[in-house]
DOVEX-592534 format. One record per residue (C-alpha): x, y, z; residue in one letter. Coordinates in pm, 1 decimal, padded with zeros to 6 digits. Each point is the difference from the previous one (the first is absolute). Layout:
<rotor X="X" Y="Y" Z="Z" r="A"/>
...
***
This chain:
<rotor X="04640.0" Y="04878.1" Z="04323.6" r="X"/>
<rotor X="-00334.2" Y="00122.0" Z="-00091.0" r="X"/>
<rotor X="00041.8" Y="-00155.5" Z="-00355.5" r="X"/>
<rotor X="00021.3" Y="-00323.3" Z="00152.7" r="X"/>
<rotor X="-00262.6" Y="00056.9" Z="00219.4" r="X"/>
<rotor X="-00230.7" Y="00086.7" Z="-00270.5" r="X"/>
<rotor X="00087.6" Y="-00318.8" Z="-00180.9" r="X"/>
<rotor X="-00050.5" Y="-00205.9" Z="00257.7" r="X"/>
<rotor X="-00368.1" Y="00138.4" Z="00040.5" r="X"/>
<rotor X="-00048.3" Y="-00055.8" Z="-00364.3" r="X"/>
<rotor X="00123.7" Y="-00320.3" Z="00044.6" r="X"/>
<rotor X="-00235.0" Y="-00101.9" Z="00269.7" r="X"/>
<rotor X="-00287.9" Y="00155.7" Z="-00165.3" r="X"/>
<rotor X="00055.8" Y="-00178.0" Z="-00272.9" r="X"/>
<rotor X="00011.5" Y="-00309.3" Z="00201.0" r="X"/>
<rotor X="-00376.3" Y="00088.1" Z="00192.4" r="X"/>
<rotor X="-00114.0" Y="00038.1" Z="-00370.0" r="X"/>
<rotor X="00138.8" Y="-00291.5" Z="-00126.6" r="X"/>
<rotor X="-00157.7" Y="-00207.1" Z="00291.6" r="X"/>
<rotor X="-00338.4" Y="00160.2" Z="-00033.9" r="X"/>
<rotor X="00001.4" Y="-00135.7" Z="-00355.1" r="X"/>
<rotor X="00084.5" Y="-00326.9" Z="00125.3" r="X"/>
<rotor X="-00243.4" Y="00017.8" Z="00252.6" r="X"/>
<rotor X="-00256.9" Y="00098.8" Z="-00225.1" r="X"/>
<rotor X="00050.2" Y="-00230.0" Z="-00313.2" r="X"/>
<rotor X="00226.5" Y="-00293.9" Z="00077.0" r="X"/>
<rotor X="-00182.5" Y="-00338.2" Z="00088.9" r="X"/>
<rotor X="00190.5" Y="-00254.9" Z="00173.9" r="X"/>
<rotor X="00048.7" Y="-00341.0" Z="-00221.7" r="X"/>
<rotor X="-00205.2" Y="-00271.7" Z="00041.3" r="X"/>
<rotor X="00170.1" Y="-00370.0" Z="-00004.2" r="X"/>
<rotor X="-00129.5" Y="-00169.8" Z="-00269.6" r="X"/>
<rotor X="-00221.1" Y="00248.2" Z="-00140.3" r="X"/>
<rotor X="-00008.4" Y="-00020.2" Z="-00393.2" r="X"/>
<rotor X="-00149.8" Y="00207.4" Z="-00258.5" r="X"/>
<rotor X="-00149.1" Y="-00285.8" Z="-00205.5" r="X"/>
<rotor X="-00405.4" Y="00103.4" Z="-00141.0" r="X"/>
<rotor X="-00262.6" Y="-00099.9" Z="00276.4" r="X"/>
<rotor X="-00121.7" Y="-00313.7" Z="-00106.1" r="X"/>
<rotor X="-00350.9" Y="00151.3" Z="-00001.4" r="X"/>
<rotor X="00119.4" Y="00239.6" Z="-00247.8" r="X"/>
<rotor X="00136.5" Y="-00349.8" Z="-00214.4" r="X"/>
<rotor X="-00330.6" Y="-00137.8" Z="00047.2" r="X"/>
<rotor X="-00156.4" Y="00347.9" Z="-00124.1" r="X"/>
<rotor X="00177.4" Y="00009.0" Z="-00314.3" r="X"/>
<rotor X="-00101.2" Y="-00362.6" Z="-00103.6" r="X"/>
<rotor X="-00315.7" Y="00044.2" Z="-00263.5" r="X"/>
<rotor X="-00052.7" Y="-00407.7" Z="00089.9" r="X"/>
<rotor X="-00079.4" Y="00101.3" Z="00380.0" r="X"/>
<rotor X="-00216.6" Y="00245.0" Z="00003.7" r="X"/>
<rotor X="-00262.8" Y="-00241.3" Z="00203.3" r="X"/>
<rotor X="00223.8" Y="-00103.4" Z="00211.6" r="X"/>
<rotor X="00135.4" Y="00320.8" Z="00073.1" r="X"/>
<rotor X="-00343.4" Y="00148.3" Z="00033.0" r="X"/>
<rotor X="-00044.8" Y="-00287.3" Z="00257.9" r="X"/>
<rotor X="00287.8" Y="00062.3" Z="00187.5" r="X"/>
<rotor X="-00132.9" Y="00319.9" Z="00073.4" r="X"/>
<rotor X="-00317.6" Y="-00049.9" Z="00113.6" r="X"/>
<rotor X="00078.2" Y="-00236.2" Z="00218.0" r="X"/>
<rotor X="00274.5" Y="00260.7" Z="00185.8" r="X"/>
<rotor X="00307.4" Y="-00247.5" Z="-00098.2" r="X"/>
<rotor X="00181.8" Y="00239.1" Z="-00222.5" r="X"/>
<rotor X="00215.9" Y="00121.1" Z="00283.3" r="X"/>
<rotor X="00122.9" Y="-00273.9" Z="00072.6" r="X"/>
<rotor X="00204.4" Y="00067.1" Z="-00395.4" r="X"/>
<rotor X="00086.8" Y="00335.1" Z="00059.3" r="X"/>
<rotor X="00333.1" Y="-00015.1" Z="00240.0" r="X"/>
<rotor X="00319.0" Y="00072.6" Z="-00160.1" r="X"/>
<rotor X="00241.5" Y="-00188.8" Z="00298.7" r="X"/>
<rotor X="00156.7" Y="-00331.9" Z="-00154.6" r="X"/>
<rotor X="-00113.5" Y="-00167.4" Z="00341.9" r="X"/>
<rotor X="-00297.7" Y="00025.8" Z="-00116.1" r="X"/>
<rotor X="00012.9" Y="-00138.4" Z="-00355.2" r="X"/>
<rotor X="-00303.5" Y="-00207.5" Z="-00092.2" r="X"/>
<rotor X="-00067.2" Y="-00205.4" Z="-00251.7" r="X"/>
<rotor X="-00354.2" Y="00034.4" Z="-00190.8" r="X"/>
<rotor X="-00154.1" Y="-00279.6" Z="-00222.2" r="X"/>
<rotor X="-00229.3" Y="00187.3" Z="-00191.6" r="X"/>
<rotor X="-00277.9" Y="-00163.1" Z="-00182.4" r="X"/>
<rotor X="-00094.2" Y="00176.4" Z="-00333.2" r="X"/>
<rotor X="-00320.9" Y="00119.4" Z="-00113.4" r="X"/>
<rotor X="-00076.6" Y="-00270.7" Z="-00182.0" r="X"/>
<rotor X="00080.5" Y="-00254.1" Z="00305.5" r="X"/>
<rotor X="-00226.0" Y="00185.9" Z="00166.8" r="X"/>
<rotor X="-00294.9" Y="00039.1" Z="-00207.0" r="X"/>
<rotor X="00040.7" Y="-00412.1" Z="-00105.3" r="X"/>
<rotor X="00017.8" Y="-00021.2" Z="00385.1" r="X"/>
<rotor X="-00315.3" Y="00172.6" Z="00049.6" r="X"/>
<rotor X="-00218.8" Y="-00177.6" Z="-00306.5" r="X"/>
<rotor X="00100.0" Y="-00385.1" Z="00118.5" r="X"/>
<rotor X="-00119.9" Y="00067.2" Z="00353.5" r="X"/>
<rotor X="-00292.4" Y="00243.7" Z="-00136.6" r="X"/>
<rotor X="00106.7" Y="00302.1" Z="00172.6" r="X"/>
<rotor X="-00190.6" Y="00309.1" Z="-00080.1" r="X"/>
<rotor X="00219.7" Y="00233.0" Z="00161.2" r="X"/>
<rotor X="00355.0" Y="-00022.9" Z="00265.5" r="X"/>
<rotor X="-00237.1" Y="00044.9" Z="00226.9" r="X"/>
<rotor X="-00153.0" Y="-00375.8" Z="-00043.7" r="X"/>
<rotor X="00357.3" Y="-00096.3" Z="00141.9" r="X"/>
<rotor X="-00033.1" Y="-00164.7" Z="00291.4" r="X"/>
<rotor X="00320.2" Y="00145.3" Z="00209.4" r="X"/>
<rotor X="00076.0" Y="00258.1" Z="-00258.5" r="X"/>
<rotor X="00282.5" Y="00196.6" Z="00187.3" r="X"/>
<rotor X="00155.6" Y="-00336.3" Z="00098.5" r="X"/>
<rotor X="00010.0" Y="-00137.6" Z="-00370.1" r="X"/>
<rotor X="00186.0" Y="00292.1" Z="-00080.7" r="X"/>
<rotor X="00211.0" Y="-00001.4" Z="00288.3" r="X"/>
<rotor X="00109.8" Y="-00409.1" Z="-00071.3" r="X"/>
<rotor X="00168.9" Y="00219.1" Z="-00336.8" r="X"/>
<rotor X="00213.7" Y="00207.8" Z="00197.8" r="X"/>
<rotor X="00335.2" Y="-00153.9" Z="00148.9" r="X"/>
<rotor X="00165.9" Y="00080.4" Z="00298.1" r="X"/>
<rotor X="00325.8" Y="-00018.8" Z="-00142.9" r="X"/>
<rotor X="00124.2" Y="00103.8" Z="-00393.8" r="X"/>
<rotor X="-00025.3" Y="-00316.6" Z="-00186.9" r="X"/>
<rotor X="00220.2" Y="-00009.8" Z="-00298.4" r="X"/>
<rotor X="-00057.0" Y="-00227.6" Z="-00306.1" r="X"/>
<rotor X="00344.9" Y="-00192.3" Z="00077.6" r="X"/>
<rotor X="-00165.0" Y="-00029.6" Z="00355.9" r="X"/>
<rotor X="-00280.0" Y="-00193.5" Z="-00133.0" r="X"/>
<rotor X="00223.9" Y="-00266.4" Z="-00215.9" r="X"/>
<rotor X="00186.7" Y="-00107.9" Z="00299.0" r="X"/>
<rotor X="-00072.0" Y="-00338.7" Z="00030.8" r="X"/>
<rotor X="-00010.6" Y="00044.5" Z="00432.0" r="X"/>
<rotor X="-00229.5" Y="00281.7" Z="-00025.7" r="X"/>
<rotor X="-00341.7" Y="-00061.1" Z="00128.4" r="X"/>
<rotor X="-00166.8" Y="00256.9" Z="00143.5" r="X"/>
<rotor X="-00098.0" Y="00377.8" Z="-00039.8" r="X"/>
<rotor X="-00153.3" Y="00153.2" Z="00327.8" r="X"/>
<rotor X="-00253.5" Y="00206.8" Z="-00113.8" r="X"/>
<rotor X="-00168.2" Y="00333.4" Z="00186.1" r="X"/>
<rotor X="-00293.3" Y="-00265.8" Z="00033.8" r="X"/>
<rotor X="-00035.7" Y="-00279.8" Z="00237.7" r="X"/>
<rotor X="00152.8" Y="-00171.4" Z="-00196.5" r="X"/>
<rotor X="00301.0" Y="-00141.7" Z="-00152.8" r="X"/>
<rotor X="00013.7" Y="-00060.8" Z="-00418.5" r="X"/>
<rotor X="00121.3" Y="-00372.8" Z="-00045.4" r="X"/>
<rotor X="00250.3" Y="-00015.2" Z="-00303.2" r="X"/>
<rotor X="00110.3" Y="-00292.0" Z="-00159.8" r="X"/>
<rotor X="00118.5" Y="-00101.5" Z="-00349.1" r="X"/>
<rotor X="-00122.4" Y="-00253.6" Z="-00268.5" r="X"/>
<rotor X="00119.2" Y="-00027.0" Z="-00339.4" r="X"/>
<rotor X="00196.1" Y="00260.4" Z="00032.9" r="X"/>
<rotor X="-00286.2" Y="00223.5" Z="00104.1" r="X"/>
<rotor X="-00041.6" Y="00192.9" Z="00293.3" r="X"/>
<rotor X="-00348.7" Y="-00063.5" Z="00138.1" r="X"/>
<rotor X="-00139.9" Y="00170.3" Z="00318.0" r="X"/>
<rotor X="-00210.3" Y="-00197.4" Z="00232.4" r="X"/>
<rotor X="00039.4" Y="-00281.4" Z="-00257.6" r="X"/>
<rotor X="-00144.8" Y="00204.2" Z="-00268.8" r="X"/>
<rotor X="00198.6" Y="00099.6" Z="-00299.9" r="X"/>
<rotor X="00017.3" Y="00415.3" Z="00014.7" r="X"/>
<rotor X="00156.9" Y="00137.9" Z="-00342.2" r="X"/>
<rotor X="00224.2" Y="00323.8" Z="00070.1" r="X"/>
<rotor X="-00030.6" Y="00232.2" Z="-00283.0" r="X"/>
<rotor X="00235.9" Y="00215.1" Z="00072.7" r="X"/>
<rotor X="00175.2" Y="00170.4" Z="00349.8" r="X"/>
<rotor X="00033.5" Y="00400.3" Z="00076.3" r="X"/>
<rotor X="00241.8" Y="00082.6" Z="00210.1" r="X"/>
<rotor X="-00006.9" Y="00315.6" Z="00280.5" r="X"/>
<rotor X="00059.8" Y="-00008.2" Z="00339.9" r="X"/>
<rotor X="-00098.6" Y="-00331.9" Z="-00027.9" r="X"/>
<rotor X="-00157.2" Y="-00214.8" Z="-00294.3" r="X"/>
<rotor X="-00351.8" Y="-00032.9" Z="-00186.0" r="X"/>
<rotor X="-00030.5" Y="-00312.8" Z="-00148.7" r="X"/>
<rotor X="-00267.4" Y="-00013.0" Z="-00219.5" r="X"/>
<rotor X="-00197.2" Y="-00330.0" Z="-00026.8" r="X"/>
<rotor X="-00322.4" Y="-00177.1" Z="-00172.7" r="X"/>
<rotor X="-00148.5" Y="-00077.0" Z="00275.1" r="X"/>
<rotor X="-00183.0" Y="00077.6" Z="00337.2" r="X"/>
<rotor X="00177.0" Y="-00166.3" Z="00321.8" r="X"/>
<rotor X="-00250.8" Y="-00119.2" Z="00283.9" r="X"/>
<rotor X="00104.8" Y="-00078.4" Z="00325.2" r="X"/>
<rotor X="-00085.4" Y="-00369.7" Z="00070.9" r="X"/>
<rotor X="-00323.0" Y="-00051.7" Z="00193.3" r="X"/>
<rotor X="00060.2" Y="-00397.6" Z="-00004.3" r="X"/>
<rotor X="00072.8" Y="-00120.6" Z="00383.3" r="X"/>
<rotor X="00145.2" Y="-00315.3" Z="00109.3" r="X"/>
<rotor X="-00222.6" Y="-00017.9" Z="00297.7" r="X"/>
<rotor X="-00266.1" Y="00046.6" Z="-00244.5" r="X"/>
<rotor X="00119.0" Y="-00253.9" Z="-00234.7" r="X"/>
<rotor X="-00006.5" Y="-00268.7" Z="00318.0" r="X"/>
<rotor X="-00381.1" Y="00154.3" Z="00036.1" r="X"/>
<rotor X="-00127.8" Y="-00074.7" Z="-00352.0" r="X"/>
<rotor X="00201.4" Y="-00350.4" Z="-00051.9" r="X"/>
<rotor X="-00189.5" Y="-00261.7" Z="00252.7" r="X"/>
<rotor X="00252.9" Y="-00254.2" Z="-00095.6" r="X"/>
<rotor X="00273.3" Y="00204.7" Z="00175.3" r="X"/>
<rotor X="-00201.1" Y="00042.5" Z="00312.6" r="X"/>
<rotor X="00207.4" Y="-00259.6" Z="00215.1" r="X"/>
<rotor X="00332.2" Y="00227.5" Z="-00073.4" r="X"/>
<rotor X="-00213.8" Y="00333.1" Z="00148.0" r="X"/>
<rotor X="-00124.1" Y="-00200.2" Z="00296.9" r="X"/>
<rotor X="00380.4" Y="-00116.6" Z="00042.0" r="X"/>
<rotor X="00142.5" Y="00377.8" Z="-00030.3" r="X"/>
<rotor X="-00314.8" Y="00104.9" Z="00244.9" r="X"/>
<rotor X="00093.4" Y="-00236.6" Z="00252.8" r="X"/>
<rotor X="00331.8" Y="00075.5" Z="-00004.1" r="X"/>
<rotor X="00007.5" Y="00351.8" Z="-00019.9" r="X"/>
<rotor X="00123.2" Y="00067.4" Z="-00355.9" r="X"/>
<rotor X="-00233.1" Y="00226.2" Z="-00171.1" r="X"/>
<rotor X="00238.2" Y="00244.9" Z="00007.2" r="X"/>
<rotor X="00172.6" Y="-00191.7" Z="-00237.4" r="X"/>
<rotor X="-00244.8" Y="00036.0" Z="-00285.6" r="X"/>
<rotor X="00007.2" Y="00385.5" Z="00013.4" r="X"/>
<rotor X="00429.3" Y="-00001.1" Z="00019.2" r="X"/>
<rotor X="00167.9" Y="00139.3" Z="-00306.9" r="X"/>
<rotor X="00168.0" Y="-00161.4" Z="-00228.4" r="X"/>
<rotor X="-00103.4" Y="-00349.4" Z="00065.0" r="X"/>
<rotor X="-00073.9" Y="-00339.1" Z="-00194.7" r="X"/>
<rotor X="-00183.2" Y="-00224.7" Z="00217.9" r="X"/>
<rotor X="-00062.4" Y="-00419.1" Z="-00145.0" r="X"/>
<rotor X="-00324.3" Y="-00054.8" Z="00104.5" r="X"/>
<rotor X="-00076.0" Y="-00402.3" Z="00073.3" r="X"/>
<rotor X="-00366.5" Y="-00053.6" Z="-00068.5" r="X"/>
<rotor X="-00262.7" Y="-00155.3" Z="00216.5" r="X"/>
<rotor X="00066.4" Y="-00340.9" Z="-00166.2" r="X"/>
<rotor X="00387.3" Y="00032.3" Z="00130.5" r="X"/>
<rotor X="-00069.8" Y="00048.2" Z="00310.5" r="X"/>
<rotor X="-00256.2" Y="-00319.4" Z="-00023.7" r="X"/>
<rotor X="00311.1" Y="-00195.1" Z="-00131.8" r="X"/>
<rotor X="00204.5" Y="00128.3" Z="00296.6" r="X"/>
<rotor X="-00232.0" Y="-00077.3" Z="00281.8" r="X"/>
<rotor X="-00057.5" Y="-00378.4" Z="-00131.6" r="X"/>
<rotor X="00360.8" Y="-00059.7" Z="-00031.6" r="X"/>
<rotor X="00079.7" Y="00164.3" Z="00381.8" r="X"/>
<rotor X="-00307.4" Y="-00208.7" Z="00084.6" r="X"/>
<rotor X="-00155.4" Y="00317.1" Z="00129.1" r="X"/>
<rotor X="-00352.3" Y="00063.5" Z="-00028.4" r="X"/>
<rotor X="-00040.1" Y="00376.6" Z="00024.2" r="X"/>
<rotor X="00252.8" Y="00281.6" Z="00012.8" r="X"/>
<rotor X="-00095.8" Y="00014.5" Z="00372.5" r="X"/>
<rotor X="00165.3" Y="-00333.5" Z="00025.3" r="X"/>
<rotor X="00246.9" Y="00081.6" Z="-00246.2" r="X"/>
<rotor X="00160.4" Y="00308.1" Z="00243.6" r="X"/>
<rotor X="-00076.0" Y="-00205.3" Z="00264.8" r="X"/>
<rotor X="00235.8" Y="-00238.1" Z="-00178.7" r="X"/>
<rotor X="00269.0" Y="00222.4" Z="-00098.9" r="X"/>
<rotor X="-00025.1" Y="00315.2" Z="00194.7" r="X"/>
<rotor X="-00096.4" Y="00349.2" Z="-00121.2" r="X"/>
<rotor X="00372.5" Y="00104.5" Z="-00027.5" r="X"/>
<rotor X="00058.5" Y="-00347.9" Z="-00241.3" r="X"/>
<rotor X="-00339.8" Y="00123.1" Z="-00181.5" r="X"/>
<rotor X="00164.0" Y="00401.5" Z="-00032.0" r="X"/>
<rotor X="00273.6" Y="-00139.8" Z="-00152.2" r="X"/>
<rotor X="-00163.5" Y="-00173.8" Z="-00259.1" r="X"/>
<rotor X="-00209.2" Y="00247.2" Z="-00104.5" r="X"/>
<rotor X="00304.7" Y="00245.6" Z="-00006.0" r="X"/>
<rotor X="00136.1" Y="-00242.5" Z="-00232.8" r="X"/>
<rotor X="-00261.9" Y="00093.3" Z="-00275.3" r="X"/>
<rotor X="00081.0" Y="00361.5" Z="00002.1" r="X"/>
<rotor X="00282.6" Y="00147.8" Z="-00218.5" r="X"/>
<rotor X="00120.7" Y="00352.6" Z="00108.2" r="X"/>
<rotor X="00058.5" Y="00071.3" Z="-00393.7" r="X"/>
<rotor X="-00253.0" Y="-00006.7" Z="-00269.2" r="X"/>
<rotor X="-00005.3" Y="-00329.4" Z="-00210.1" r="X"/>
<rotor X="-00177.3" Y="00029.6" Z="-00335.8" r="X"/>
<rotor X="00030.0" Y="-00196.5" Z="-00330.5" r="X"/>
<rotor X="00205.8" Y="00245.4" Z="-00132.6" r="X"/>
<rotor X="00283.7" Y="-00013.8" Z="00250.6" r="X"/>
<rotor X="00009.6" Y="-00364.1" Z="00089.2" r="X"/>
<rotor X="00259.0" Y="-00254.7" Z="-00133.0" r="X"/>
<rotor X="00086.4" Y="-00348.5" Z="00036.4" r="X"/>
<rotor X="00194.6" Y="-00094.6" Z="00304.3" r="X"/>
<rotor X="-00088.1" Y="00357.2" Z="00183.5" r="X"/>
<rotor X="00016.2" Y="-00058.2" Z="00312.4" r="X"/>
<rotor X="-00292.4" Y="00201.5" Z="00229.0" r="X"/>
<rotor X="00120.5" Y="00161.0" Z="00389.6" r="X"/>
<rotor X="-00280.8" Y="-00020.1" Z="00169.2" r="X"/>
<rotor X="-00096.3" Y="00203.6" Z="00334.7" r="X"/>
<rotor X="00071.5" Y="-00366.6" Z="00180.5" r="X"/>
<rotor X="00270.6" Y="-00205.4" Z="-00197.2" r="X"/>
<rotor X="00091.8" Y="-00282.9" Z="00228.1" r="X"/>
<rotor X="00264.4" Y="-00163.5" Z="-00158.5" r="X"/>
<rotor X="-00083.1" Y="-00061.6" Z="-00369.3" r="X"/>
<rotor X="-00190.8" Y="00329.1" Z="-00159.7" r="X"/>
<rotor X="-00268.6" Y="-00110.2" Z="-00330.7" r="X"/>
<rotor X="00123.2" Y="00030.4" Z="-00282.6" r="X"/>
<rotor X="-00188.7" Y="00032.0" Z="-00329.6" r="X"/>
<rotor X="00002.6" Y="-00285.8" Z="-00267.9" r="X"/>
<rotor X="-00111.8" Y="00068.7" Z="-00323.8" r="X"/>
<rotor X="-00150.6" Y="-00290.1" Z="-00203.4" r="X"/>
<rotor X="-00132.8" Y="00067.2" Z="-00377.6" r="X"/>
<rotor X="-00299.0" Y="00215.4" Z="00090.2" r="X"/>
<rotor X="-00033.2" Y="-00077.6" Z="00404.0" r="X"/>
<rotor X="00183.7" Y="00177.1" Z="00248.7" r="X"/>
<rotor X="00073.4" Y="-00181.1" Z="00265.2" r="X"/>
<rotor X="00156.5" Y="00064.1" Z="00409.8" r="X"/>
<rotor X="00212.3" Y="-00249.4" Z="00103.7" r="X"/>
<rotor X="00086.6" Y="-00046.7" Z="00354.9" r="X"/>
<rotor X="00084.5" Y="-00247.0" Z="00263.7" r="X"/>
<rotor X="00344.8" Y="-00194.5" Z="00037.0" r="X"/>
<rotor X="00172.5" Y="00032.1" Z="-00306.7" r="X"/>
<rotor X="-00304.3" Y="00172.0" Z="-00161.8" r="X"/>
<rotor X="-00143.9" Y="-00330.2" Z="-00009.1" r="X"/>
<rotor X="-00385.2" Y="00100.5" Z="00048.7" r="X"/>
<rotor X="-00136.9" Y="00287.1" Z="-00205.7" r="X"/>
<rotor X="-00347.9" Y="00166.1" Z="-00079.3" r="X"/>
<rotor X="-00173.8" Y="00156.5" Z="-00283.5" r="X"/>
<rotor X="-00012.9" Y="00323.0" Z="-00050.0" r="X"/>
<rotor X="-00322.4" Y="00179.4" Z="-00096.8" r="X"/>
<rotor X="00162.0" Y="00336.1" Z="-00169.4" r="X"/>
<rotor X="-00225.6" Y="00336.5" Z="00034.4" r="X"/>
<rotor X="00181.1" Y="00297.3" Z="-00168.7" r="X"/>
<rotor X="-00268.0" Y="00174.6" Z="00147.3" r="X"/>
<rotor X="00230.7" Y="00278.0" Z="00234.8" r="X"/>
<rotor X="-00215.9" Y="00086.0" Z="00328.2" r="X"/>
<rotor X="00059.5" Y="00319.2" Z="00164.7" r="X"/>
<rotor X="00295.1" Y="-00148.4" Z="00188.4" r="X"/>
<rotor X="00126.1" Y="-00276.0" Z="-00208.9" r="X"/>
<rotor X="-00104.4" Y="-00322.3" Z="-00167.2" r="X"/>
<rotor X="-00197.9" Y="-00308.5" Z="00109.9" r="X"/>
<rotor X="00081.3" Y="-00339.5" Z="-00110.4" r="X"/>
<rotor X="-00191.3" Y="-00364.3" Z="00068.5" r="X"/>
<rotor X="00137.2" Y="-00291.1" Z="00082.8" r="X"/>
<rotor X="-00119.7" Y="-00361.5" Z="00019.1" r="X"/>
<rotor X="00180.3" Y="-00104.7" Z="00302.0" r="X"/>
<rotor X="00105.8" Y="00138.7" Z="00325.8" r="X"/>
<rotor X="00408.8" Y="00044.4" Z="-00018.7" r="X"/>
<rotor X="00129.8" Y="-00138.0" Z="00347.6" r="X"/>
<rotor X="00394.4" Y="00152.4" Z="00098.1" r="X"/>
<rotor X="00311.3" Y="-00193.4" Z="00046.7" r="X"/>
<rotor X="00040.2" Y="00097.4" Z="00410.5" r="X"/>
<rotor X="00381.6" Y="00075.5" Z="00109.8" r="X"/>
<rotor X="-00036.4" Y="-00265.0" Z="00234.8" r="X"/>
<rotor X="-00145.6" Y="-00308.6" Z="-00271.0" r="X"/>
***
């Protein structure tokens, strides 16, 4: 009896131990919590990054490399030194600190999500969100993957908790605004007064848009052949809802570029009525047909210029929908 006894207080003694070893060392799993190197460390231990890892730091962005939790993998593309110091000499930069934005730059090379090589040759991937304000536009040409329609050479990748791509160049965040665009081109300034008047200027700030942009002379065209005089008369004609719809009709919820167009691609546009553009291709001119049966069309005035939201084409004439009810 007092043999058992005895083992049964060795036994739960043995127990209280056991637990206050538990208590004391064991740490309760994470999900999704891997032991892959920091990508700060990655960055650290690349001789080609030493400026940009010395930037990093002063700037205080460095912790956002340093968590070890898969949800927060992050993708880094990392210009080299020698990006950087080519960077510096074409814009006659003494120092990082003649950046205008400096903690922002580097920021626009830090993605929200891990971006894998194989990410970046999908043909429907477009965009990295970046711990800026702003997203990286990707596209391909030539086989090449450019960012913000600039061809960005990736030397090698790192992988971590994450990956460090290591590129030739410096990435800037584009500055270019379609609203300022409108501003500097006076031969556009019917098409702001229209998107004023009606509301829209929201519209030129939107992300990921393409907006074909009929110039002052279209608008000219359109007025003499309605037999309107102003655009006063023309609403008055019309309506502002008629006048909405038309202008919807010139912006494309997708970016349209030269490098993604083809002949017979048809456009959606934010108003499609019944027949939606569709983009004609003829030797060098690229062309938006339109109308019953695509019958009309209008030049297209390509800018591969990529605005902070999207791209900006003009147009000689002023595309009018097929209505439901025509």
């Amino acid at each position: 009896m007092n043999h058992t006894f005895n083992n049964i207080l060795f036994l739960l003694a043995a127990g209280i131990l056991m637990a206050g070893c538990i208590d004391a060392n064991y740490e309760e799993p994470v999900a999704g919590r891997t032991e892959d190197q920091l990508l700060s460390n990655v960055i650290a231990a690349q001789s080609e990054l030493s400026i940009f890892n010395e930037l990093l730091d002063s700037e205080g962005l460095l912790p956002l490399l340093m968590s070890r939790q898969t949800q927060d993998q992050r993708a880094v593309f990392a210009p080299t030194d020698a990006a950087i110091e080519a960077f510096m000499s074409e814009n006659g930069f003494e120092s990082a600190d003649d950046i205008e934005g400096l903690e922002n730059v580097l920021a626009y090379h830090i993605a929200e999500p891990n971006i894998m090589q194989s990410d970046l040759n999908r043909t429907n991937y477009n965009f990295i969100q970046t711990n800026a304000d702003q997203d990286i536009f990707v596209n391909r040409s030539g086989g090449l993957v450019r960012f913000n329609n600039q061809t960005v050479n990736i030397q090698r990748s790192e992988s971590g908790n994450g990956t460090v791509h290591l590129i030739d160049e410096v990435l800037l965040p584009r500055s270019n605004t379609m609203a300022a665009y409108l501003d500097e081109n006076p031969e556009l300034s019917v098409f702001k007064q229209v998107v004023e008047f009606l509301g829209l200027n929201s519209q030129l700030s939107a992300n990921f848009r393409t907006i074909f942009i009929p110039d002052n002379q279209a608008f000219a065209d359109l007025l003499a052949a309605l037999g309107a005089g102003s655009l006063e008369e023309l609403v008055e004609m019309v309506g502002e809802d008629a006048l909405e719809e038309i202008v919807r009709y010139h912006i494309v919820n997708d970016l349209v570029y030269s490098a993604n167009v083809s002949n017979s691609q048809t456009l959606t546009p934010q108003f499609t009525g019944e027949v939606m553009p569709m983009i004609s291709v003829d030797g060098e001119n690229v062309l938006l047909t339109y109308g019953e049966g695509h019958a009309s069309a209008t030049l297209v005035s390509v800018n591969d210029d990529i605005f902070q939201t999207g791209f900006v084409h003009t147009i000689d004439k002023v595309m009018l929908p097929v209505l439901e009810d025509e």
